[in-house]
C-alpha positions, 0 to 999 in steps of 0.5 A, a space after each residue: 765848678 771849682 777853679 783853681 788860683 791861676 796866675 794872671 793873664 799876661 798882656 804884654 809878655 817880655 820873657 826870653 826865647 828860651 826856657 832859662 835853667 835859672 828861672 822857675 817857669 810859670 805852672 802852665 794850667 791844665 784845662 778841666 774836663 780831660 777824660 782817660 785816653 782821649 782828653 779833651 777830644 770830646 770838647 773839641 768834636 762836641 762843643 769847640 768855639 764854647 770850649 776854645 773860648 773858655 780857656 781864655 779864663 785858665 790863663 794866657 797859655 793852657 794844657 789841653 789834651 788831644 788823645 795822649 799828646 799835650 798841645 798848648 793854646 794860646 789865649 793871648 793874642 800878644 803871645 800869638 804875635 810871639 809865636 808868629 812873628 817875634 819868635 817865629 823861626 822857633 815855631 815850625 808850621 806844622 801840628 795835626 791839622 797842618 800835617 792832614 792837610 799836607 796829605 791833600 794839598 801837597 807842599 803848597 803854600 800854606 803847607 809846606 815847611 818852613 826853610 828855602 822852598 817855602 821862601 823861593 815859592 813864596 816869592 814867585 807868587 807874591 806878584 800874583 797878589 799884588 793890587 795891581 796884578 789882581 786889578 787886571 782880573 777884576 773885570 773879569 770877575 765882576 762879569 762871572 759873577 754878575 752872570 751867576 747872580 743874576 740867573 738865580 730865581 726870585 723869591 725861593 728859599 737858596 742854599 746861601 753857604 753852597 752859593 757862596 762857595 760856587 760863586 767864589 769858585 767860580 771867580 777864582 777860576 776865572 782870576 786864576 785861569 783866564 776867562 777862556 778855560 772851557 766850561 766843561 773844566 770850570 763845571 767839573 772843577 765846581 762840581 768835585 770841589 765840595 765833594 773834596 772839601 768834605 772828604 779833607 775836614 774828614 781828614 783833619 779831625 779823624 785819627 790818622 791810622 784811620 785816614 790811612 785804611 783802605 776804607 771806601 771814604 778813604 779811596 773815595 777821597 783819594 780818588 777826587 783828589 787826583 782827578 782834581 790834579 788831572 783837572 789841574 794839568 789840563 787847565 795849566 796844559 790849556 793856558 801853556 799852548 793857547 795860540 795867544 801864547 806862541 804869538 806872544 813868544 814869536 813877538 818877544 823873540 823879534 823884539 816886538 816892544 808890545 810883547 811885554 803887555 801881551 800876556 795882560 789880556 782878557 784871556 790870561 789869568 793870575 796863573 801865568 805868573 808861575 808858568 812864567 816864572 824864571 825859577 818855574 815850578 815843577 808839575 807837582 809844585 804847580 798842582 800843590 800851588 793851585 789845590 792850595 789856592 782854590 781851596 782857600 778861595 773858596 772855603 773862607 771866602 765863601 763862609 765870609 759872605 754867607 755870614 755877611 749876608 745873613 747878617 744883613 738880614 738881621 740888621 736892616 740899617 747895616 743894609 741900608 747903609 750898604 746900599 746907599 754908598 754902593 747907590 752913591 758910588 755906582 749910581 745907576 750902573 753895573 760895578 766897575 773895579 775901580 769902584 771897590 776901593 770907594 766902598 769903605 762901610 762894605 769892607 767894614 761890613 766884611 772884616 765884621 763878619 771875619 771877626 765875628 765867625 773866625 773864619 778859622 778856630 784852630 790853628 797849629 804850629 810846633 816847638 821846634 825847641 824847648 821855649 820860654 812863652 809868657 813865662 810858661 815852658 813849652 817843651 820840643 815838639 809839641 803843638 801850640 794852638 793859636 785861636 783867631 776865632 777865640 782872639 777875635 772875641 776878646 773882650 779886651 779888645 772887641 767890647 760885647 763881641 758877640 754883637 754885630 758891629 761894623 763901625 769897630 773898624 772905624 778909623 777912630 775905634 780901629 786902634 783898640 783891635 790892634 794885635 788881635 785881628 788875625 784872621 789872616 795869620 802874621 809874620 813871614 806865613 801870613 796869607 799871602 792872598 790877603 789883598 784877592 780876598 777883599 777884593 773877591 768879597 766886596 765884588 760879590 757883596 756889591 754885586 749881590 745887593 746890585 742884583 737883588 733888592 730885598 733879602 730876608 731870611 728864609 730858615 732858622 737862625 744859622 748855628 756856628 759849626 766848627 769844621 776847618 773855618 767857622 761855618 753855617 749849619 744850615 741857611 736859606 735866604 730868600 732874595 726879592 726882585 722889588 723891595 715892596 713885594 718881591 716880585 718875581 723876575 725871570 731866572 734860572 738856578 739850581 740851587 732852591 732849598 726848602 726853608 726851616 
């Protein structure tokens, strides 16, 4: 294929906010393969990571087309950090994937525009996410989990994606509500999420006039969601009359000097800081806060940990190191919290496997003026595309990226990865559960290999796909009681695949 002469990618951008009457913006390059009507919409359904990442070779920032409408994507991840920090008050959170999103999660966090309630909201939940907030719940995940771990069947061949994904719902449910919601909302909730998520990715990547019809999938969808609000409503009903709650209100009022650490039981979960928050929310705002929450608990989480665990699979020194520090940590007995922050070599593991598959590959946020980026002119309105997927697979930063390697996140190699490891955003809308995430997935990671001595792979190679985060198209692994054999052990689950 011919490939025109472009300008040089820019790797440290200085240009000015915006555009310049007086200087001549750089020709923004248009990416080849655009087709009448649709654009480059057949690329992005068809073959995303292959076409994302092959506009880093067009330029710093390239024209796509999705449909008619031109959107900017930026390869750089210096100029990303422009978008997201440097100039981002020019950047409003928005786009086509914000904007379907928004019909489902409401003006959640991660949703709502920038200006006054996403600040206020976003400071009434930051001491949900603090460290030592999040310590007070990690016992309590630990024992959901190693619950749920333990009941799976040796030797089967298990959907390890829709495991993952249970098994991070579950736990959030336990940090987000308390350990006394009542089962039969912690199974509804687990039963109707995927159902819900599907039904949401449909919602990004169709047309919107065709999410607005009254199509059987579009009711359907509809539907869950506000059964998933109804579900919502009762466990925040349920943690605001729990008798627990009215002692402590009693001891408060008499001056009791206890009734500040009352609310730190084993009962309580992160939640409570917004219903007891001195600007409270409305009920909307609380629903659009928890689908917010949970969805993000589970769908990047969730691919996170099947990912890792697959790799695992194909590299046996990786397990190998994994399983003496956790031997050296715990010795003979059950994980404790306080044991998470002594597994470095895990949470290298774990930032691996978020480097490698995204989780996220498309990301978007509008021009809320004409804008001068690298020297390229970005005109009001329009999208700008940022790639955590593409930035992560940077040769100038990640060295045969494709290739599985924990010990980037070295201490003495860290350094070269600054600037485009962005897996978790940046600047005022980076996500702000970043620190419950790595505490989630070193809980499960260490619980899972605690639990289960041998994993091997009992499917094809996984293929990346390409829906809102970076996922397996299909993987089984199988999960072995003894480490010679496989032994079966006693245990239920419902959850066995028939292996590729």
């Amino acid at each position: 294929m011919h490939r025109p002469h472009l300008p040089p990618r820019s790797l440290t951008p200085g240009a000015p906010n915006t555009v310049s009457t007086q200087a001549t913006p750089t020709p923004t390059p248009t990416a080849p393969g655009g087709l009448p009507l649709i654009g480059h919409a057949h690329h992005l359904a068809r073959t995303p990571l292959p076409f994302m990442t092959s506009l880093r070779e067009y330029g710093s920032v390239v024209r796509i087309h999705i449909g008619p409408t031109p959107a900017y994507v930026v390869t750089d991840p210096a100029l990303t950090r422009r978008v997201l920090v440097t100039d981002a008050g020019h950047y409003t959170k928005g786009g086509k994937i914000i904007d379907a999103l928004r019909v489902f999660f409401g003006d959640g966090l991660a949703t709502v525009a920038d200006g006054d309630t996403h600040l206020r909201n976003r400071r009434l939940m930051q001491p949900m996410f603090n460290k030592a907030h999040i310590a007070t719940r990690g016992e309590a995940m630990i024992a959901q989990v190693r619950e749920m771990v333990a009941a799976w069947p040796a030797d089967q061949p298990r959907d390890v994606y829709a495991d993952m994904n249970d098994i991070t719902l579950a736990a959030f449910l336990v940090a987000l509500f308390g350990t006394d919601l009542p089962p039969r909302l912690r199974t509804e909730f687990t039963a109707l999420m995927p159902a819900i998520m599907k039904g949401t990715i449909r919602q990004t990547v169709l047309p919107s006039w065709i999410t607005r019809l009254p199509l059987p999938a579009n009711r359907a969808h509809a539907r869950r969601v506000a059964r998933l609000r109804a579900l919502i409503d009762q466990a925040i009903d349920h943690r605001s009359t729990k008798p627990s709650d009215l002692a402590e209100d009693a001891a408060a009022a008499a001056g009791c000097p206890h009734a500040a650490a009352a609310g730190s039981g084993e009962a309580d979960g992160l939640f409570s800081t917004l219903l007891n928050a001195e600007e409270p929310l409305t009920r909307q705002q609380l629903q659009d806060e928890a689908i917010t929450l949970l969805t993000g608990a589970i769908e990047t989480t969730g691919t996170t940990l099947a990912w890792t665990l697959y790799e695992i699979t194909r590299h046996p020194e990786v397990e190998r190191r994994l399983r003496a520090e956790l031997a050296a940590v715990c010795q003979d007995r059950p994980l404790r919290y306080e044991d998470v922050v002594q597994l470095p070599y895990a949470r290298r593991v774990l930032q691996e496997a978020i480097r490698k598959y995204g989780p996220a590959w498309m990301v978007t946020r509008t021009a809320a003026r004409d804008m001068d980026l690298g020297g390229h002119r970005i005109p009001a309105g329009a999208d700008v595309v940022w790639s955590p997927y593409l930035h992560q697979h940077d040769p100038a930063h990640f060295p045969d990226a494709d290739t599985f390697d924990p010990d980037r996140w070295t201490p003495e190699r860290v350094q070269a990865t600054r600037g485009s490891f962005l897996a978790f955003g940046d600047g005022r809308r980076k996500c702000i559960g970043e620190n419950f995430a790595w505490a989630e997935l070193q809980i499960i990671l260490a619980t899972v290999l605690q639990a289960w001595p041998r994993i091997t792979l009992a499917s094809r190679a996984p293929r990346p796909q390409a829906v809102v985060t970076v996922k397996p198209d299909s993987l089984a692994l199988r999960f072995h009681a003894d480490t010679r054999s496989g032994t079966a052990r006693p245990g239920g689950g419902e959850r066995p695949v028939t292996a590729g």
